[in-house]
C-alpha positions in Angstrom: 16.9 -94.7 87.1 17.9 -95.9 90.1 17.5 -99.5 90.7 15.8 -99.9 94.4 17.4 -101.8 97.4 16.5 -105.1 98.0 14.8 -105.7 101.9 16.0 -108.9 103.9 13.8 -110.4 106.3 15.5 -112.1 109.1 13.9 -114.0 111.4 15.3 -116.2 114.3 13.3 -119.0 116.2 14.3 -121.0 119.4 12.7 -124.5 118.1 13.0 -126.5 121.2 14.2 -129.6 118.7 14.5 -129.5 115.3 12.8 -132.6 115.1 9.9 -132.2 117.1 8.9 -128.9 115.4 9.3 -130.7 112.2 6.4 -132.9 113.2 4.3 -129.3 114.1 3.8 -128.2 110.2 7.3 -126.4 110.5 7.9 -125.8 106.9 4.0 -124.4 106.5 5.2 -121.7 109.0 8.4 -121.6 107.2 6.4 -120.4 104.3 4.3 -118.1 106.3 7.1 -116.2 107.5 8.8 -116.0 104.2 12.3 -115.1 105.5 15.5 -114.5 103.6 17.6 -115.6 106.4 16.0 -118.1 108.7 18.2 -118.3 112.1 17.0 -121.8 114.7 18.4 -122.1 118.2 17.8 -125.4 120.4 18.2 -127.9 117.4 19.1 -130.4 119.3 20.8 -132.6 116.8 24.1 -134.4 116.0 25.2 -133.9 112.6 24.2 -137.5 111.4 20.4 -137.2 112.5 19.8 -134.2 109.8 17.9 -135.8 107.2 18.0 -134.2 103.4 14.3 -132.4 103.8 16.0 -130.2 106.9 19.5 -129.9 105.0 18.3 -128.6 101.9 15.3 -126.1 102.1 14.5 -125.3 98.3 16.3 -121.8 97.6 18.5 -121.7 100.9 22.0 -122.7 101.8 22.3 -124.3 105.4 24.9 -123.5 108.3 25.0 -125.8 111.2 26.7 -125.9 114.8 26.4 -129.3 117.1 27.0 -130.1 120.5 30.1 -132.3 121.5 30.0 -132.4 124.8 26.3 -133.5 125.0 23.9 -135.5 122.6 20.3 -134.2 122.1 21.4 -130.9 123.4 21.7 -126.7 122.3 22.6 -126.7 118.8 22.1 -123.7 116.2 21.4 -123.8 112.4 20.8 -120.8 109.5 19.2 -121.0 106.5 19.8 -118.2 104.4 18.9 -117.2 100.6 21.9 -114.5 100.5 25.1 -116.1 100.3 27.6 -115.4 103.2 31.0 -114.2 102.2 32.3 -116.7 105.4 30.9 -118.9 108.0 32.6 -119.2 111.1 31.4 -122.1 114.3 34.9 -122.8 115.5 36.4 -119.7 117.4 39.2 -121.2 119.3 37.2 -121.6 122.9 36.5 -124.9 123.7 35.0 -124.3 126.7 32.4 -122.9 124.7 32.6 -124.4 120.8 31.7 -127.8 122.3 28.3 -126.7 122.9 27.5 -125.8 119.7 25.8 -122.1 120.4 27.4 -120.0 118.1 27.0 -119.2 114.2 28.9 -116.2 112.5 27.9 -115.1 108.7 29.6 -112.5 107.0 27.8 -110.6 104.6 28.7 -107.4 103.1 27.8 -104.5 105.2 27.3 -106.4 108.2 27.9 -109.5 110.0 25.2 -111.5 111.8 25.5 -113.9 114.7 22.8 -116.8 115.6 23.3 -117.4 119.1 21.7 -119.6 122.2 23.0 -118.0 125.1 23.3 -120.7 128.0 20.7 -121.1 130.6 21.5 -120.3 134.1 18.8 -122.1 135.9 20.2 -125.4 136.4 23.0 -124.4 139.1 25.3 -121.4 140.6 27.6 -123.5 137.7 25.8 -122.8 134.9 25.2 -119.6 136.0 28.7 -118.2 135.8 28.9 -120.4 132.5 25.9 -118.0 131.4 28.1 -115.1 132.5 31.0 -115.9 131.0 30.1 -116.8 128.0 28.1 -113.1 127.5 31.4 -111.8 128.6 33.7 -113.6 126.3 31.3 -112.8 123.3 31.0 -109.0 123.9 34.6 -109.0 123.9 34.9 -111.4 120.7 32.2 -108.8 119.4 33.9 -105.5 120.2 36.9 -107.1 118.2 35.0 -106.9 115.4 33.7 -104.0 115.7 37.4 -102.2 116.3 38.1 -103.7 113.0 34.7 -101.6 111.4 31.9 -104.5 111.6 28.9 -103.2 111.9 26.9 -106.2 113.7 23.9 -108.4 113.8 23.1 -110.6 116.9 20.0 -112.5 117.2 18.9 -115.8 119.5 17.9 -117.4 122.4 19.4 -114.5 125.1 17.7 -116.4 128.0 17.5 -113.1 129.9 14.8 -111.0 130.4 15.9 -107.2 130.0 13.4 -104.9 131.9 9.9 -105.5 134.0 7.7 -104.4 130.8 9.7 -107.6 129.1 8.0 -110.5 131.4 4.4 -111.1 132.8 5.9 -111.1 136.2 8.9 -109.5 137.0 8.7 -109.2 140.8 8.6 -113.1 141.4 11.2 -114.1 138.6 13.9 -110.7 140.2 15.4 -113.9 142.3 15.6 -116.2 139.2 18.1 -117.0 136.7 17.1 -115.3 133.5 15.8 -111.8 135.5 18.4 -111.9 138.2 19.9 -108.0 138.3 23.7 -109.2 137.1 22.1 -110.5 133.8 20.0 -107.7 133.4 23.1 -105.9 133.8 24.7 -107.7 130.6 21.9 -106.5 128.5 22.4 -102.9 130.2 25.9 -102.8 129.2 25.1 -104.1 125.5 23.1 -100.5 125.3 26.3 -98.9 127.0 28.6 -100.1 124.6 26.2 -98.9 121.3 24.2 -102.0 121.0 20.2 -101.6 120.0 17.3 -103.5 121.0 15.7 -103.2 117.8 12.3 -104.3 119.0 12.1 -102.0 121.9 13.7 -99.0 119.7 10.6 -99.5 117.5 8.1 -100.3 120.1 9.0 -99.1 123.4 5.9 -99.4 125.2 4.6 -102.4 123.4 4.3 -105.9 125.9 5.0 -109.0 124.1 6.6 -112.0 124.5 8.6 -114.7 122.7 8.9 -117.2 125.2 6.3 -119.2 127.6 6.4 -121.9 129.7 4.8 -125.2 128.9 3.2 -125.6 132.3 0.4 -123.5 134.1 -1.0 -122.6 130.3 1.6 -119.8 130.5 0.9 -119.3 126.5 -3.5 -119.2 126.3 -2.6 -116.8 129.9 0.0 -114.9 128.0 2.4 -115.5 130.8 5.1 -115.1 129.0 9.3 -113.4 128.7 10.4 -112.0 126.2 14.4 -113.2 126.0 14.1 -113.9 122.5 16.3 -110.5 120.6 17.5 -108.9 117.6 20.5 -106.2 118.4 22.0 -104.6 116.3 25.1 -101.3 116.4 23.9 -98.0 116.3 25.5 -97.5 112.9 23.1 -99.5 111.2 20.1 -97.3 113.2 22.0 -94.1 112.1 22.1 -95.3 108.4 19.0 -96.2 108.0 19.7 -100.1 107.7 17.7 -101.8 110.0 13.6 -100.6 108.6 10.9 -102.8 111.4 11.4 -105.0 114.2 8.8 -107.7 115.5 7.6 -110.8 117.5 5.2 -113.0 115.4 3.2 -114.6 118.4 0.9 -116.1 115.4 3.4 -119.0 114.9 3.2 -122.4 117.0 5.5 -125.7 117.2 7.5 -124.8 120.2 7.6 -122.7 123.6 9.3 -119.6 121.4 7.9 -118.0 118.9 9.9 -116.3 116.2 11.4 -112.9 115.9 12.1 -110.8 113.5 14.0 -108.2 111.5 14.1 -106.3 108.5 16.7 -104.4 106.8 17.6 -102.6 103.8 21.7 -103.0 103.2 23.5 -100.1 101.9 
């Protein structure tokens, strides 16, 4: 008899401060979601403001990544039930280590990456940060994949892919986060084997992971969706990756969560 494959539910949630979502029955929705590997972008925390309660979820380990270059800012963590075979936050770019964005896992059969791409809003400056940091991960990525990685990336993309992903794309096409050269990024991702595993699921379906917090953008449904999971084609072509999806029913910050399933080889 043939002893059936484990699923893995991974789900990945902007929190907008670790803290603040904390204070916003975080752990209830924790529970809700039931995940096997919980990915947070936007923690917002130095290393000594963790407290023991965020450390040490019962039945995961915890991987974190701080900001050096700016207190109270970007930040990523991942909780996760599977034990990774290495974690990797340092990768030799300190133009873009010091802001803490980037968490690598290594499991077997895949690798996953829990990443808050930059925003590009605040200036032409952080703009070609944005752009350059896309542009040094693919390539970082494509390494990995030359070597026979099949991938995982998840996170905070802060771009918008196509007009069916934002409640209004022909105002936003001359802002950061819809402008055409980020939209192109995402456009070469597909190029270079990369899936949207939402849209490859649900290619007509209009929702959104992200709202502002003015205009009552969320009650409106006003909303981006910038929020992904993408994974290579190999793990389409082998079955791997099973349903992907938004979970609009959780609150606590101006994302919501996304998800993924998969069922490993």
């Amino acid at each position: 008899m043939t002893e059936s494959k484990k699923k893995i539910k991974l789900i990945s949630w902007n929190v907008n401060g670790l803290r603040a979502v904390l204070k916003k029955d975080f752990f209830g929705a924790v529970k809700r979601m039931d995940p096997d590997i919980l990915m947070l972008q936007e923690t917002k925390l130095q290393e000594d403001q963790r407290t023991d309660e965020m450390v040490n979820i019962p039945s995961f380990e915890s991987f974190w990544n701080y900001s050096t270059v700016k207190k109270g800012y970007s930040g990523v963590a991942a909780y996760s039930k599977p034990v990774p075979t290495r974690v990797i936050t340092d990768f030799n770019m300190p133009r873009f280590d010091g802001e803490g964005r980037v968490i690598q896992m290594d499991f077997d059969g895949f690798t996953l990456f829990n990443i808050y791409f930059p925003n590009g809003q605040m200036s032409d400056d952080r703009l070609a940060y944005k752009l350059d940091f896309y542009a040094w991960f693919l390539e970082y990525a494509q390494g990995l994949r030359d070597g026979g990685k099949s991938l995982i990336i998840t996170g905070d993309f802060n771009t918008a892919h196509n007009d069916i992903d934002l409640k209004n794309p022909k105002p936003n096409s001359k802002r950061s986060g819809f402008l055409p050269i980020e939209r192109d990024i995402l456009d070469k991702m597909i190029q270079l084997g990369y899936v949207d595993t939402f849209r490859h699921f649900h290619p007509e379906t209009i929702k959104y992971s992200w709202w502002s917090y003015r205009f009552s953008a969320r009650k409106n449904n006003a909303g981006w969706r910038i929020d992904y999971f993408f994974v290579t084609q190999d793990l389409i072509d082998k079955g791997v990756v099973k349903e992907a999806f938004i979970d609009n029913e959780i609150l606590g910050s101006d994302h919501c969560p996304v998800g993924l399933i998969i069922e490993p080889c």
